[in-house]
N, C-alpha and C positions, 0 to 999 in steps of 0.2 A: 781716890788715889790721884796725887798732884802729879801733872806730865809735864817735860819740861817743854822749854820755849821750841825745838825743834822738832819733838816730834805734834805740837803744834800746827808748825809751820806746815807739815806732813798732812797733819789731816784736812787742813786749807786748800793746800795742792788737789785733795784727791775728789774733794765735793767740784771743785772749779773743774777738773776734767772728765768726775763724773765715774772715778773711777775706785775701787777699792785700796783703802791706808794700808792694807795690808801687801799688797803690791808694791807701794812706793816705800815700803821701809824695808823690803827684798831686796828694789834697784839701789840704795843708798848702803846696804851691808855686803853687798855683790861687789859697786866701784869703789868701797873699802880695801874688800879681801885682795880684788884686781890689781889695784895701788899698792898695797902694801908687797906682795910676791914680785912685783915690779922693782920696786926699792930695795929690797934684799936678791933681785936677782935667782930664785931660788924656782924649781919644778914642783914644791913639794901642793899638799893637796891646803888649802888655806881659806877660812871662813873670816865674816867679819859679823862683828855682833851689837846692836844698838839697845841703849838701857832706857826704856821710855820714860823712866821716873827722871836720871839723872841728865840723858841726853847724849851720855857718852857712848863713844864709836870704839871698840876693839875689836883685834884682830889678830887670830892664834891659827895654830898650825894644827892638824889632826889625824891621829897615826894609827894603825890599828895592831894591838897586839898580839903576837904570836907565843910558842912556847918556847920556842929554842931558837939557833942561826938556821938549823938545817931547813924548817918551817920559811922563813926568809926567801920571798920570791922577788919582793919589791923593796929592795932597801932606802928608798927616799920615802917610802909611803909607808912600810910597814916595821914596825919594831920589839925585840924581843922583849921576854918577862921580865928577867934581869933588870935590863935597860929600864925598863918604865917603873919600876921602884926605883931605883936611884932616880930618877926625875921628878918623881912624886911620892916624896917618905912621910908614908905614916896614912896615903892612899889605898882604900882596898884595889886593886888592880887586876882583873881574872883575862883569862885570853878570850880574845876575840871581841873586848871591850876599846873601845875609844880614849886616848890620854890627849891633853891638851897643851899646847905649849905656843903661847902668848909672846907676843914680839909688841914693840914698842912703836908706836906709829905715832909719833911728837915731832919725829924728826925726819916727815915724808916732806914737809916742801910745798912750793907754788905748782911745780909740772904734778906730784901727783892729785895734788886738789883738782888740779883742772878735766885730769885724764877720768877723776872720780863724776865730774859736771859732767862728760859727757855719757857718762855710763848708763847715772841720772837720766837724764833727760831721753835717752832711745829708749830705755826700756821703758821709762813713765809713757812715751809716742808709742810702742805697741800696744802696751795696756789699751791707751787711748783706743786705737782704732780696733782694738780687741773686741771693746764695751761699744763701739760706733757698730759695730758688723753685729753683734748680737740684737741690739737694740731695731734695728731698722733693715736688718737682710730678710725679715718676714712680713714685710710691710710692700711692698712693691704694688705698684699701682694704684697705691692709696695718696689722696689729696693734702697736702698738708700747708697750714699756713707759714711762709716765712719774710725775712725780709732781707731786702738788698743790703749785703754787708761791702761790698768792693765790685767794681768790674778788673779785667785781667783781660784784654787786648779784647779779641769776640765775646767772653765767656763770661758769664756774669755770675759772682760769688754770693749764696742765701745763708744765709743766719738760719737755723732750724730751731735754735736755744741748745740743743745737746749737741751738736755739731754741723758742720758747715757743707755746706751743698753746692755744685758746680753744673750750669748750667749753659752746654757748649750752643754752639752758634744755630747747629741744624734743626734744633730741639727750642729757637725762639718762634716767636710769629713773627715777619717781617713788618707788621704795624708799632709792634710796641719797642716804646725806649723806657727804661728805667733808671730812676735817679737812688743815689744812696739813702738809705731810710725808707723808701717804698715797701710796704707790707703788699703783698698777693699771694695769690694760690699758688700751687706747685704742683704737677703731679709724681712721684718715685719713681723713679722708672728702675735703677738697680743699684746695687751696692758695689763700688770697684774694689777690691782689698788689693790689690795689685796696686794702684794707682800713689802716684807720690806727695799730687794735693791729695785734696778731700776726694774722698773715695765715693761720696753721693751724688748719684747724677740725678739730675731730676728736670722735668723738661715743662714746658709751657704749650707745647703743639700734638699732646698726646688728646686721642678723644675721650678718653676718662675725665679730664677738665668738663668739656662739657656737658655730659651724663651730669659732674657734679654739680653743677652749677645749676643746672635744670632741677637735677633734686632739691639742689636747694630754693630753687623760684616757685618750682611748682607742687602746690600740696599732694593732689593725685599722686603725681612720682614718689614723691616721700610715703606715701600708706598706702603703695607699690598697688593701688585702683588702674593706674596707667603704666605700665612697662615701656622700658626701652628696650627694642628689641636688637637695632644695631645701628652704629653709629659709623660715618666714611668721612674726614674728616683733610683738607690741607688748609696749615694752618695760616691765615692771614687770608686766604682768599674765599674759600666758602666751605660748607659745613653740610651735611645729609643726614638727617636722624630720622629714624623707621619707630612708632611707636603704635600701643595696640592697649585698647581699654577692655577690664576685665567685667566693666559693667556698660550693658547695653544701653543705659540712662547714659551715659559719660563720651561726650564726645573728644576723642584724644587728644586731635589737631587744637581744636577751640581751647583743651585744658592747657596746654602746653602756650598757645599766642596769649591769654590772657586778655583780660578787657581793654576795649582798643590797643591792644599787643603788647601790654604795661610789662609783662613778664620775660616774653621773647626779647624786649629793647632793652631790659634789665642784662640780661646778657649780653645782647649785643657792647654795650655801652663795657663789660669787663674783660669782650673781647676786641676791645680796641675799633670795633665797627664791622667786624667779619661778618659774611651773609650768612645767613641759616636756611636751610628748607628742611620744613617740619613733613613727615611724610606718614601719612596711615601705611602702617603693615598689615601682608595679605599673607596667607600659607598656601594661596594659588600664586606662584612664580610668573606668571604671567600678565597680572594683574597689579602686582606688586613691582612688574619692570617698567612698565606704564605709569605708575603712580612715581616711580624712581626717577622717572625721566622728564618730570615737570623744572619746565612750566612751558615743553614742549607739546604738542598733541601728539601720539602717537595714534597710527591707520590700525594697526595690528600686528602680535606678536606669536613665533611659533618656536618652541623649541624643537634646535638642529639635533642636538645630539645631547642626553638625558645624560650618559655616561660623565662624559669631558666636562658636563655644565656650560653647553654654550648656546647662546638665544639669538634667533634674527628676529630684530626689530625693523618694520616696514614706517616712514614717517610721509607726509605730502610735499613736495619739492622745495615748500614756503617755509614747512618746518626743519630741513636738514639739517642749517647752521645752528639753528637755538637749541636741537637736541644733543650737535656734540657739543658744545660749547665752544668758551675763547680756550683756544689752545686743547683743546677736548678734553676739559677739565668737569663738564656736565656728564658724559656716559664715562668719563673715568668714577666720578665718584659714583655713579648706579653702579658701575659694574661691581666696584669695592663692597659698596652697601648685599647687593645680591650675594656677593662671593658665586654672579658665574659670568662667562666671558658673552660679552655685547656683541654683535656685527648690526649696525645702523647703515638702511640702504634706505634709498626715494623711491618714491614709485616707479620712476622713467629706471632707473639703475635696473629693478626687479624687472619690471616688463621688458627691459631690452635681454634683463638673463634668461628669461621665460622664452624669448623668442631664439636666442639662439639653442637651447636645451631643444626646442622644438625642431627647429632647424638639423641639428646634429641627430636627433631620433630620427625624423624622417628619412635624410640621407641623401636625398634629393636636391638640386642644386633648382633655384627659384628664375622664374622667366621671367624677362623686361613684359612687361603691358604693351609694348612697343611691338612685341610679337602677334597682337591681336589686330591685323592692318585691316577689320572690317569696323571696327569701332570712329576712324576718322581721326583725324589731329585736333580737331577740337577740341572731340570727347577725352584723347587720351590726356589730352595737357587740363583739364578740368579734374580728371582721375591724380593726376601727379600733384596737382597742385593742394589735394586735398592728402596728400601721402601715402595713394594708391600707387605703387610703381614695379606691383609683380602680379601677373597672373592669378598664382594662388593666394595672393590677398585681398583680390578683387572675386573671385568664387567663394571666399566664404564669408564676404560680407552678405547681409539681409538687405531687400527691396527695400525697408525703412530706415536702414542707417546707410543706402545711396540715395536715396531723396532728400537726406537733409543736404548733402552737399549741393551748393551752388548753382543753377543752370543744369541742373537731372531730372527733368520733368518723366512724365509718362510716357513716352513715345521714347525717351531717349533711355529710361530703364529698359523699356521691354526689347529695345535696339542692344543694350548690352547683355542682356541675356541672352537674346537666342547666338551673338557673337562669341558667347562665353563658353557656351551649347556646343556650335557648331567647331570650336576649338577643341574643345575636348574628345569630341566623337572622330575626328580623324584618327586619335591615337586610339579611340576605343575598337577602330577600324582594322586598326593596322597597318596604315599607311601614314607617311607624312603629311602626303598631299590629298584629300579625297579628291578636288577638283582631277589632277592627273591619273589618278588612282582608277576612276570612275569608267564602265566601259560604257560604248558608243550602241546605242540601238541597232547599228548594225551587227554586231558581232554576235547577236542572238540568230538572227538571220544566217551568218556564214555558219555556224554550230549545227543550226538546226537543218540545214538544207545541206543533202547529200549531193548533189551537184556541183553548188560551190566549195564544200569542203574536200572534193576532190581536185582542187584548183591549186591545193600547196604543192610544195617542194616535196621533194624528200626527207628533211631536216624538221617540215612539221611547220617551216613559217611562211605566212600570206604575202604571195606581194602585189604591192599596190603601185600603179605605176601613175606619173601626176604629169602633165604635159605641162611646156612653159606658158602657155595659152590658160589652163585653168589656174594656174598661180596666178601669174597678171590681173586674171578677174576676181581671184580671192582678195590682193592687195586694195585692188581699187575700190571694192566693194565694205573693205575696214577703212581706209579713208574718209570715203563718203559719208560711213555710221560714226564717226567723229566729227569730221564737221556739222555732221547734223543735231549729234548731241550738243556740242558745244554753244552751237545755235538758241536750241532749245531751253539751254541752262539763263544763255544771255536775256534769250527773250521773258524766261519766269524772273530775273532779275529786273527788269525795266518792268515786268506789273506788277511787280509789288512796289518798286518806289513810287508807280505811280497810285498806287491801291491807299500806300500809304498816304498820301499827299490828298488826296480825295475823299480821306474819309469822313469826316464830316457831312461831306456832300451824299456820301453814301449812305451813313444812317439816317440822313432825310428821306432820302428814296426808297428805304427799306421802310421806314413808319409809314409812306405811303401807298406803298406796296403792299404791305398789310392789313390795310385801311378796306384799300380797292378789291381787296379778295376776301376780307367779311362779307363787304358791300355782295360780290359776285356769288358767294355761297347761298346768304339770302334768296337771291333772285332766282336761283334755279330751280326747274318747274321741276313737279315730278315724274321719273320715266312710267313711261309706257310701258302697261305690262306686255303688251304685243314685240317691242322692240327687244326684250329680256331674251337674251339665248343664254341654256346652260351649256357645259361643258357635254354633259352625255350628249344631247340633240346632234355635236359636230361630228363631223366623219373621222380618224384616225388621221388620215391625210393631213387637214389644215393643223390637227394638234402639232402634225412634226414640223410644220412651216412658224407655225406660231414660236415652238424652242429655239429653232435656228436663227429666229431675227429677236429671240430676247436675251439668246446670248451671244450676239455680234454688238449691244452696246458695253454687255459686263467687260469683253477683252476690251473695249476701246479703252473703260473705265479703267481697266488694272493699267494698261498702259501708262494713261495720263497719271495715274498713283506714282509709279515707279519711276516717271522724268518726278514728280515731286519728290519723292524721296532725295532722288537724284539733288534735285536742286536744296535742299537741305543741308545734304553733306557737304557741297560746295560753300 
């Protein structure tokens, strides 16, 4: 059957938008009937009708019949029995059938052709985006190839072949430009049907791009041996993909870089230069935050709270910057990749929280080192210098972690220990001060002798009465014992510079002071057994003369110790 040249044209139209001819010859008998009731002025109800063979366009009027006037509810629209035999003699006509009555559309004109163009052309526009919305509202997230047909200020307009795609500014990478005629990927992101251009948005910064892209470099991906398990993605600056092989043989990372990284650069090169980090996926969360957070080292990781999803990551003071990155753009993307919330601390951060948590537990408010005045200023400023500057941080360190500090030899630990000792046993005492605290050997004697303890008051207390005579001599008598010490101190100060200054000379004297008492040991003859006394042969008598004069050199000895000491501390 021959069709004429318009509805032709018709079926041209409807392949070019993709749409069905039987649509576009609805819109074209529609802005007929439109035109026509226009031109006549008229409410009544009015069809238009197109002949495919011959081309031509009519347009009648259509009534519905009733039996009588009384039936007559709608007289523009409806008409009786009568009536519709006199309009069509020789017609069968029964009620509730259709009559038709054709008007003359030769003499509509230039305005209603045009009013008919536009009637055209909106309804062919919804078809359109009718057939765009079916065809591709199921497709979202899928990759499609198109190419640049226009840009439009930020937005850049894709060619898809069925219809046209808009791709806003947020949804570019800020590396790539594109020129007209450029073919690349896309990814769907959604179908606008609301929207006045093209209703297909489609983006370039989605991570579905790169999954694709990888599937397409990498065969493992492709015969899903290697899974992507998740992907964190900003686009134009860097990229995190978590992957996991399903064969023990298959190293994932390796499958994904490619020989000398021929595959990974493959992408790179379509991502305009964007960074990737390829990353083995763990199903220990822990391990997998670690691995997330390269090309940082991480110390150790513990999860805070299981619920919320949130992890403290510990890193080395050297590592802080490289784990959060520029802009904290590095534990942004872990934490994306994980889907749970990061907190990244240093070491020094965590230990100072550890010590106030501690601090706060105890409750107890910490003591300057400066309180321990038997240790000396030397010792204390050797302790501060190493970042000893309380009490309780100096009692729990160990003998071996103060001997590595600086000038803490063994004389001068075992001098901070028993200071350390004696600090503490005041309070274990009961007293601030034990020196004050401490009674006088006599008050054993006033207690225990009934004589003197009849010597108080009535009130219960002693009194001692002191003349200005024995004070004077008590005075005088601490004076003395300072200049004497001070004496003492000066004079151990002048043998030793001169000790020092001599010594040379001294370990001569001593190699031959050693020499001369071999020599002397040699020589001595052997005693006499007659001169041999034991111990039992002596009387009791000389044994206690003997104790008394071998312990009048040990006090002198403690003595002379305790001006050294003495002179030490100075």
């Amino acid at each position: 059957m021959a069709t004429s040249a318009l509805y032709q044209s018709i079926e041209l139209l409807s392949q070019e938008k993709s749409i069905d001819p039987s649509i576009v010859v609805g819109a074209v008998e529609e802005a007929i009937a439109l035109a026509t009731r226009k031109y006549y002025k008229t409410q009544e109800n009015m069809r238009g009708e197109l002949n495919k063979e011959t081309g031509e366009i009519t347009a009648y009027i259509y009534k519905t019949v009733v039996a009588d006037e009384e039936q007559v509810e709608d007289p523009v629209n409806q008409i009786t029995l009568a009536q519709a035999q006199e309009l069509t003699p020789g017609a069968e006509v029964e009620v509730g059938s259709e009559i038709r009555i054709y008007r003359d559309t030769s003499p509509l004109g230039r305005i209603a052709a045009q009013l008919a163009k536009q009637v055209i052309f909106q309804k062919v526009r919804e078809a359109e985006r009718d057939t765009v919305f079916q065809e591709y509202a199921h497709r979202e997230k899928e990759v499609l190839t198109a190419t640049v047909k226009r840009i439009e200020g930020q937005d850049v307009i894709f060619d898809l072949g069925k219809a046209e795609a808009r791709c806003p500014k947020r949804e570019q990478s800020r590396l790539e430009q594109f020129t007209v005629g450029e073919r690349t990927r896309v990814v769907l992101l959604k179908v606008d049907r609301a929207a006045k251009g093209p209703q297909v948005v489609v983006s370039r910064a989605a991570p579905e791009l790169v999954q694709n892209l990888f599937q397409s470099e990498v065969p493992e991906i492709y015969d899903n041996t290697v899974s992507v398990k998740a992907i964190a993605r900003e686009a134009g600056e860097r990229t995190k993909i978590a992957v996991q092989s399903r064969d023990k043989d298959v190293d994932p990372v390796g499958a994904c870089v490619g020989m000398k990284g021929m595959r990974v650069q493959s992408i790179i090169r379509e991502l305009r230069g964007e960074k990737i980090d390829i990353i083995e996926y763990s199903d220990e969360i822990t391990t997998f935050a670690e691995k997330a957070l390269q090309p940082a080292k991480v110390s150790r990781v513990s999860i805070v709270d299981l619920t919320e999803k949130q992890l403290e990551v510990i890193v080395d003071d050297t590592q802080l910057s490289l784990a959060i990155g520029k802009k904290g753009q590095n534990v942004r993307l872990a934490a994306k990749l994980l889907g749970w919330k990061i907190d990244i601390k240093s070491e020094e951060e965590k230990r100072q929280e550890v010590e106030q948590q501690m601090q706060a537990l105890a409750g107890a408010p910490t003591t300057p080192i400066e309180q321990i005045s038997e240790l000396g200023d030397t010792i204390i400023q050797k302790l501060v210098a190493a970042g000893i500057t309380t009490v309780e941080a100096l009692a729990d360190m160990t003998p071996e972690q103060l001997e590595e500090i600086p000038g803490i030899g063994e004389k001068t630990l075992e001098k901070i220990s028993v200071a350390v000792r004696n600090y503490f046993a005041r309070f274990e005492d009961g007293t601030a001060d034990p020196v004050s605290g401490a009674a006088e050997p006599g008050d054993a004697d006033v207690a225990s002798d009934p004589a003197k303890s009849s010597e108080t008051d009535e009130t219960g207390a002693t009194e001692v009465a002191v003349t200005e005579g024995e004070r004077a001599a008590v005075e005088a008598t601490d004076e003395a014992e300072a200049e004497n010490d001070a004496a003492v101190i000066t004079e151990a100060e002048n043998v030793r510079a001169e000790e020092e200054e001599n010594l040379p000379a001294a370990e001569e004297d001593a190699e031959e002071f050693r020499n001369a008492a071999e020599t002397a040991v040699e020589d001595i003859p052997p005693a006499d057994e007659a001169e041999v006394e034991t111990l039992e042969d002596r009387p009791a008598e000389a044994l206690d003369e003997d104790a008394q004069s071998a312990e009048q050199p040990l006090l002198e000895e403690d003595e002379n110790g305790s001006a050294a000491d003495k002179d030490d501390d100075a």
